[in-house]
N, C-alpha and C positions, 0 to 999 in steps of 0.2 A: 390346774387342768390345762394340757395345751390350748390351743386356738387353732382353727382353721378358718382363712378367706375365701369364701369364693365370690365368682363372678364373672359368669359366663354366658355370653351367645348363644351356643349353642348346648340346650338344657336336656340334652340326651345323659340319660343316667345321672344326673347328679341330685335327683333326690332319694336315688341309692345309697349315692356315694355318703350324703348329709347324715343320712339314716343311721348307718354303721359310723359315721365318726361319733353321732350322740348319744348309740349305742355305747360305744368304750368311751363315755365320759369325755367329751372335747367339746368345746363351745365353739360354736358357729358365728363367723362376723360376714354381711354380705350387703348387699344395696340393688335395687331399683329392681328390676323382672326379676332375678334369681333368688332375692330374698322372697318378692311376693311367690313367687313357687313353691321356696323352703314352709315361709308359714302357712300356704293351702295347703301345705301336706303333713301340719301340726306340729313340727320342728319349732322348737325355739330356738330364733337366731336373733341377734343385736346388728340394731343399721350401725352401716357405715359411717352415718353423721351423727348417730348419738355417741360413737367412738369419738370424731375427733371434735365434734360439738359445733359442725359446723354446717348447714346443708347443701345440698347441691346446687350449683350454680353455672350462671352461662349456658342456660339450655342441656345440662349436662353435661360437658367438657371437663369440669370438675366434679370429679365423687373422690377417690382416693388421695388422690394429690395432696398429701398431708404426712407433715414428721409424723403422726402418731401413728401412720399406719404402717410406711417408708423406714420409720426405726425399728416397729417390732419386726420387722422382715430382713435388714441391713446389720440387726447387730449379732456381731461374734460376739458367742457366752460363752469363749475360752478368754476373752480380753477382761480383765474386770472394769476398765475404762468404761468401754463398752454399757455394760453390765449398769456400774455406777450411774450412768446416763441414765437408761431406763427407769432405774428406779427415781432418781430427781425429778422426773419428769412425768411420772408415774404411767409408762407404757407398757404395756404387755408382751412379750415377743410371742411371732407366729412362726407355727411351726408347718404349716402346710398352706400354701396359696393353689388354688384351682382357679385357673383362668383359659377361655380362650376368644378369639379376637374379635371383634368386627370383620366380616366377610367382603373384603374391598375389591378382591379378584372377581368375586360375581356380581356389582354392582359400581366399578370405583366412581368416587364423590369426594370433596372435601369433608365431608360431616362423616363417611365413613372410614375416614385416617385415624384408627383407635390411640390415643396416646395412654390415659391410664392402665390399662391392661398391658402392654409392653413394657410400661416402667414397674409393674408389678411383677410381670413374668422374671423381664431381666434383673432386678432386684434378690429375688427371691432363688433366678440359678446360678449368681454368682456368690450369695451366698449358703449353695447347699451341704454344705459342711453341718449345716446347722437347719434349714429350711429345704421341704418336699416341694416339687412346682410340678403340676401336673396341667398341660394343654391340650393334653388329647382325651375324648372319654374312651376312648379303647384302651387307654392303661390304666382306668378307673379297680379294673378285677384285681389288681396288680397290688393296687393300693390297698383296697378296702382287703386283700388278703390278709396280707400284713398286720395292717391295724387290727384286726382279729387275733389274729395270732399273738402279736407281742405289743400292740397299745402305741406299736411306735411305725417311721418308715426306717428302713434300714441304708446306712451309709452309702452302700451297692446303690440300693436303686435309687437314692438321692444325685447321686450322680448321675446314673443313666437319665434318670427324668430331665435334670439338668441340660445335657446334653441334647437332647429330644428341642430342650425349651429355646435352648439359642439356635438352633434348626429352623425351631418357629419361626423366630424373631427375624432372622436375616432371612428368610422365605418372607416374610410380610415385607418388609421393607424393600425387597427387590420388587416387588411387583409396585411398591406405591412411587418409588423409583422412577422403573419402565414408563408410568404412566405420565408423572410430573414431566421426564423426559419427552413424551411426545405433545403437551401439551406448548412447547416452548415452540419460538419464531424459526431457530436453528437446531435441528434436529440432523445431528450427524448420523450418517448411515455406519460409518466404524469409529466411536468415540471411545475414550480415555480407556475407559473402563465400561467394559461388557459386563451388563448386569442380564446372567439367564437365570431364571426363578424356571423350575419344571417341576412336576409331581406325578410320583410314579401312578399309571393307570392302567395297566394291561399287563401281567406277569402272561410270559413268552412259554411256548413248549420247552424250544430250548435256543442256544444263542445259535452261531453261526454252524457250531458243529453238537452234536447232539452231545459231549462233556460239557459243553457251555451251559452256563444259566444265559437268560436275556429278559429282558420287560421293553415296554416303550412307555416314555415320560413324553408328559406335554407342556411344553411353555405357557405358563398361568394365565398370559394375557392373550392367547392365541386361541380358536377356534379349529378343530380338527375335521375333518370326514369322517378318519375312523371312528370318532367319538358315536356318529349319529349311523356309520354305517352298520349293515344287518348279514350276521353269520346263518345263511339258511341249512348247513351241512358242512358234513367231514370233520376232519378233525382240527384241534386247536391248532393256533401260528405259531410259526418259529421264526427266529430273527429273520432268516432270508427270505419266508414267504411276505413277511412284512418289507422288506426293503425295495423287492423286487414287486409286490405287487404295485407301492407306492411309485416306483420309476415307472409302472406300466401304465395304471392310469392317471399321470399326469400328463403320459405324452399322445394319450389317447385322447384325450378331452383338449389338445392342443387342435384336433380336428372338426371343422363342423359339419363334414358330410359322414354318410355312416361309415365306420373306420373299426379296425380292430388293432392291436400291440401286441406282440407275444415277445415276452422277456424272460431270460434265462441269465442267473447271475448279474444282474445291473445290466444286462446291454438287451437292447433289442434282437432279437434274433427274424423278426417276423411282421413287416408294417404293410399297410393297404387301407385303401380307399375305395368302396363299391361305387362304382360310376351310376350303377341303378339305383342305389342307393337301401341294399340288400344285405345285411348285416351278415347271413349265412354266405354270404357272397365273400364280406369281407375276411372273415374267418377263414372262408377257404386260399383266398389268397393270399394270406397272410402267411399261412401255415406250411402252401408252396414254398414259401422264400427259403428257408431251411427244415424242413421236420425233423430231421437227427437230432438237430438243438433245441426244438421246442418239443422233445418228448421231456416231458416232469418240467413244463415251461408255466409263466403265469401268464393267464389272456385275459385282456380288457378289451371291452367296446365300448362306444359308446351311444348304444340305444339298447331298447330291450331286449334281450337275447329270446327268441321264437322257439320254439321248437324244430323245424328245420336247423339252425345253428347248433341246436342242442344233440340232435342225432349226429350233425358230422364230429364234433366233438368230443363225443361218449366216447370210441373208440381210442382217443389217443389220450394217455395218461399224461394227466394235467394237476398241477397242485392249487392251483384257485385259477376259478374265471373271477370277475368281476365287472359289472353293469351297473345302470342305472337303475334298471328293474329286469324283471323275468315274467315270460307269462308263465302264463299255470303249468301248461303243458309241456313246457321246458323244464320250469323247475322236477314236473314229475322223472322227469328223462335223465337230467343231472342226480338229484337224489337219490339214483339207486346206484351211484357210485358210492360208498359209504365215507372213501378216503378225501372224494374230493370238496374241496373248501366255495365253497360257494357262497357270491359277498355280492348283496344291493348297497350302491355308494352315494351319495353326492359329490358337487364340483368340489377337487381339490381348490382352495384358496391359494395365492403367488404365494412363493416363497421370496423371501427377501433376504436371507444369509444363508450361504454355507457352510459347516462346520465339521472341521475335523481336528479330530486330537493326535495331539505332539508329545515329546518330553516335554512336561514340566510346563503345557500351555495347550493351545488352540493355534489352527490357523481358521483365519477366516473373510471370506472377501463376498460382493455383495453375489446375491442369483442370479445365474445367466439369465438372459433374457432375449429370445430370437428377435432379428427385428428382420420383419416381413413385408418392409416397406420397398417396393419395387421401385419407386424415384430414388429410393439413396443408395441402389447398385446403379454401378456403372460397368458397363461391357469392354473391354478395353483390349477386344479383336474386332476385326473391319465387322465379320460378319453377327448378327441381331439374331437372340433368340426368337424361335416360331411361340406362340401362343401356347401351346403343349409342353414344348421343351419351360418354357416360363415356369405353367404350373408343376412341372416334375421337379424342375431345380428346387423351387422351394419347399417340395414335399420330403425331397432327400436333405435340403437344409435342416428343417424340423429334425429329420430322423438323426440326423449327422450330430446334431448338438448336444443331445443326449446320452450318444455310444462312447465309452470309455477311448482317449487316444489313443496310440496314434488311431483315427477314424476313416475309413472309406466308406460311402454308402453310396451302392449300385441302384439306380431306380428308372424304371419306365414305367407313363400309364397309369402312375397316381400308387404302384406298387413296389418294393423293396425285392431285388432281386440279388443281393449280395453284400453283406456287410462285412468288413476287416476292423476288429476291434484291438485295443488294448496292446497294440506291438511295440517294440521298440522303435521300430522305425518305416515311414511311412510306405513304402516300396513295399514290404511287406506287407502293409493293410492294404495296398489296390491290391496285391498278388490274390490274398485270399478273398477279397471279392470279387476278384475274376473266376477264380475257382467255383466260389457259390453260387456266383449265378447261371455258369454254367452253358455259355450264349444265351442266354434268355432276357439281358438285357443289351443285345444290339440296339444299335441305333438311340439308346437309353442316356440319362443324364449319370453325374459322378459327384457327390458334394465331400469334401475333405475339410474336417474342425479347424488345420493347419495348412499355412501355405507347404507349397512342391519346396523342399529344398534346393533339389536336383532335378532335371528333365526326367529322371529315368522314371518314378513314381507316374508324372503324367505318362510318359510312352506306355508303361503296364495297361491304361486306363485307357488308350486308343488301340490299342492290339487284343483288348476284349469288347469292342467293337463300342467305344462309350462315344458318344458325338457333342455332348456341353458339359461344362466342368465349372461349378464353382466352389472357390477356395478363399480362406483369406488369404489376400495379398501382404507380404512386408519382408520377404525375403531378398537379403543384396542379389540372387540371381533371378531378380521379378521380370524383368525385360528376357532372360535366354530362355525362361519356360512361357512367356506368353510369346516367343516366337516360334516357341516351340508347338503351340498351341494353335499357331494361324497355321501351320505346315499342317500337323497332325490333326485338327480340327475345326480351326478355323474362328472356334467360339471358346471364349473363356471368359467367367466373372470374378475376380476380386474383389475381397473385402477385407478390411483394415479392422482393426480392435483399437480401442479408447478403454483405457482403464480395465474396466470388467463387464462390460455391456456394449455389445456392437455397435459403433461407428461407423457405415458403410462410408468408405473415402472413394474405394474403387472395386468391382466387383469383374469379374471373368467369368465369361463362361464361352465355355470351347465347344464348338464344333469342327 
């Protein structure tokens, strides 16, 4: 009669699984919670230790760790070497091991580093030629099919199991990795070798274009929003309502007075700050900034969207607001849009790397990170920001670091009156947010992700009437545009980059 191991964690279905292997005659070998499951449930199984005649030991550390359990799982019975061993030694080969792990990504601990079950697993898929390994009970149907059917698992799915099993294994090990990794003195932020462990949890409407598939996976050691956030309406997400809504409230919760983001394709289209501190307020001025762009746009705030908020908004087709909560009377207002996505969220957590895929790799460099530190700009035209122009600079900084390059963002009054994204070249980002604003950021401030190459980008941004400009500085013609800047404005700030997170050396801001 064959043999089957198990020994598992997590004991969903496997006195099913027991039931039907003892049903087609296979004897059961198991040890500690799994076998006492098997015999409450009147299954005859043999322990582990009366296999190898030895019992558990070290608190547990030890149960399998034994040739006699290690050989009947490891030997080819096309060798007759092999073969010959067994019988000298008198072991039994297994023909099916069920295992799965210790649960270390919900709890990690040293005591929770499973080692027997991974030498069991990997044991038993490297040699499935000859041995089933089953780790998930969702391919239990799979099994117990089979062994119904023909008494046996078949070649096919010894392999796919296989396959499944080293899945496992290097999914467990990257996360016990990850952790060992952060518990060390020296924890490099881009070391040797990037260990990402994710696991799919959210299958997508569709990817970026509706022939795409898409999902979103999460990094095992990481804690999400989405995980805990709350779909109240509309319909399912697709890749870009995810990507876009994720750019929108992060850069909204960058704010602590009431604020709203409205984002279309990764960029901003629509930022403000209610000086009353009027969410319906912010909305509405947000939505000023450009409307053409934020029709089918995503909106965040961050306070609880009112009912006032909710009525300006009905109107204008929107594919997810999201908040931190709704009242009632909003939700009423929103829900009877049927299409639209309506999402209560928590604080996104930093993000610590960026990642994009390459041929044949990743690039990857650490998360921006604004630095809002007014001591580490330096003004470097005679004349000194006003108190206003201060806070507008850094409200267009915020906005600016976020918008795809090349970047202009037009702001007065805590508002976004004109943003230039994504151009090849920066003359053309002030161009189009001179356009969008439309004069309605006279006398306003100008934040640009990149220094001026050339004067002419600044000239676009004083002939739409912008009066302080900050940029990073490090361009060889830093001196002709910040003379350019005392003529045409008079105020300029400079800021310098360091690696990949702002280093304010010197900062400009023009009037």
């Amino acid at each position: 009669m064959p043999t089957a191991l198990l020994s598992v964690f997590d004991k969903t279905g496997i006195v099913e699984l027991a039931t039907a292997l003892s049903e087609a005659g296979w004897d059961l070998v198991s040890s500690g919670g799994t076998a006492k499951a098997l015999h409450e449930a009147g299954l005859v199984v043999t322990d582990v230790t009366d296999l190898t005649g030895y019992p558990a030991m070290l608190g547990h550390r030890v149960v399998t760790l034994h040739p006699t359990v290690h050989a009947g799982i490891l030997a080819d019975l096309d060798d007759d070497s092999h073969v010959a061993d067994l019988q000298t030694h008198n072991i039994a080969p297994i023909a099916l091991v069920v295992v799965n792990l210790y649960p270390f990504s919900d709890n990690p601990s040293i005591e929770l580093i499973d080692i027997g079950g991974p030498t069991l697993v990997r044991g038993a898929a490297k040699n499935h030629a000859h041995v089933a390994v089953v780790v998930r009970p969702s391919d239990y149907a799979r099994v117990i099919a089979e062994i119904r059917s023909t008494g046996a698992v078949s070649v096919d799915t010894r392999r796919d199991l296989a396959a499944i099993a080293f899945t496992e294994i290097a999914h467990y090990d990257i996360a016990i990795a990850r952790w060992m990794a952060a518990q060390v003195s020296v924890n490099e932020s881009l070391p040797e070798h990037l260990l990402i462990g994710t696991t799919r949890v959210q299958e997508l409407r569709y990817g970026e274009n509706p022939h795409q598939s898409g999902a979103r996976y999460r990094f095992d050691d990481a804690t999400s929003w989405w995980d805990t956030a709350v779909q109240h309406g509309g319909k399912e997400l697709s890749y870009l309502n995810l990507y876009d809504t994720e750019a929108a409230w992060r850069l909204v919760n960058q704010f602590a007075s009431a604020s709203c983001v409205i984002v279309k394709h990764a960029n901003p289209c629509g930022v403000a700050v209610s000086a009353q501190g009027s969410i319906a307020q912010a909305y509405s001025l947000a939505n000023a900034c450009d409307p053409v762009s934020a029709f089918g746009g995503i909106v965040a705030v961050n306070r609880a969207v009112t009912r006032e908020m909710a009525e300006a908004l009905a109107p204008v087709f929107t594919e997810v607001v999201v908040a931190p909560s709704f009242n009632a009377d909003a939700l009423e207002v929103l829900l009877a849009k049927k299409n639209l996505r309506v999402i209560s969220a928590s604080t996104p957590s930093a993000r610590r790397l960026d990642i994009r895929s390459i041929d044949g790799g990743l690039l990857v460099q650490n998360a921006d990170a604004v630095n809002l530190d007014r001591s580490t700009w330096k003004v470097v035209t005679k004349t000194q920001p006003t108190v206003a122009q201060w806070d507008d600079l850094a409200f267009a900084w915020q906005v600016c670091v976020v918008v795809s390059s090349n970047a202009i963002v037009f702001a007065k009054d805590q508002q976004a009156f004109g943003i230039g994204a994504g151009q090849q070249n920066r003359l053309d980002s002030a161009r189009i947010a001179a356009e969008r604003s439309a004069g309605r950021a006279l006398g306003g401030v100008c934040a640009s992700d990149a220094f001026f190459p050339f004067r002419d980008g600044l000239d676009a941004t004083a002939a739409a009437g912008i009066k302080a400009v900050i940029q990073p500085g490090g361009s060889v013609r830093d001196e002709e545009v910040i003379a350019a800047a005392e003529i045409k404005f008079r105020l300029f700030i400079g800021l310098r980059f360091s690696l990949l997170t702002y280093t304010i050396l010197d900062v400009s801001v023009c009037t």
